[in-house]
Each structure stands twice: as C-alpha cells, then as structure tokens.
C-alpha positions, 0 to 999 in steps of 0.5 A, spaced: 271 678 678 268 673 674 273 668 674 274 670 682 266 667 682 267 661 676 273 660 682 268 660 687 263 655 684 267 650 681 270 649 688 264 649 691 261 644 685 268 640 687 266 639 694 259 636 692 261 632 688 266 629 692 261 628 698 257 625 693 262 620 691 264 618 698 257 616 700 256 612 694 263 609 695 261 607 702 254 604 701 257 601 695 262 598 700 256 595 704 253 591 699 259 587 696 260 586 703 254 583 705 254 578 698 261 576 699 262 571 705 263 572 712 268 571 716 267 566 722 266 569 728 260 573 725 257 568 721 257 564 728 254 571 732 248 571 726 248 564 726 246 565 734 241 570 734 237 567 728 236 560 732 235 565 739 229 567 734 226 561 732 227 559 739 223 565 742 218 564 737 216 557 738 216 559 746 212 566 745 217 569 749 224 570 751 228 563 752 230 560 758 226 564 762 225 560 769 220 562 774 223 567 777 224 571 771 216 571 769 216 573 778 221 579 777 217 582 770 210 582 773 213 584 779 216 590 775 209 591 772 205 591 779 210 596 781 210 600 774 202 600 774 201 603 781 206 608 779 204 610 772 196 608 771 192 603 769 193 600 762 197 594 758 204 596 759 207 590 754 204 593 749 207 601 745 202 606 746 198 608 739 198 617 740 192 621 736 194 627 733 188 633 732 
C-alpha cells in the first residue's frame, strides 16, 4: 500500500516536472529566436509596421486617409452618439469601482 502511494506521487511529481520543462524549453525557444536574425519576409512585414508608426505619428492619425475616410468616421460617430449618448467616443471609457 505504501509503495502503491510512493508509485502514485512519483508519477505525479514526473508529470509536473515535465510540464514545467516543456514550458521553459518553449519560452527559451522564443528568446533565442528573437536574438538570432529574421528570415526576409518577416524582417520586411516589421520593417513596415515600423515605418506605418513613425508615419502615423508625424500625421497624428491613420496615413493616407483622404477626405472621404475622415467623412465616413464623423459620420459613424454622429450616428453612434445618437445611439448611445453624448460623450468623447475616441477616447476608452475610465470605470470607478465602489
């Protein structure tokens, strides 16, 4: 009966600890990925999405937007205010918690 329980705990304290392994193996992974270098592709999609934000702050909104785009948004935002209420509807509403 004892060893049926010293069986029971080992193989429980196997399991954890190769859960526990598996995870660290698997965000070790991710760190030596990112120091090596990346493959073309993703080095062009990141190279993109940086300029898009460097863009995008020196226009202070979303680039390449022509008159139409800024139309179609205060429309949306006219037609969400008199569905909703008044208030800012760019900015994420702050909850206070008693």
């Amino acid at each position: 009966m004892i060893l049926r329980q010293i069986l029971r705990l080992s193989s429980l304290f196997h399991s954890t600890v190769s859960v526990h392994l598996r995870r660290n193996i698997g965000l070790s992974a991710i760190v030596f990925n990112k120091t090596k270098e990346l493959d073309p592709v993703q080095k062009l999609f990141l190279d993109k999405i940086r300029e898009y934000n460097t863009k995008s702050k020196q226009a202070g909104g979303p680039v390449d937007a022509g008159p139409d785009f800024q139309k179609d948004m205060n429309e949306s935002l006219a037609r969400l205010q008199r569905a909703y209420g008044e208030g800012d509807l760019t900015k994420f509403p702050e909850f206070k918690f008693e």
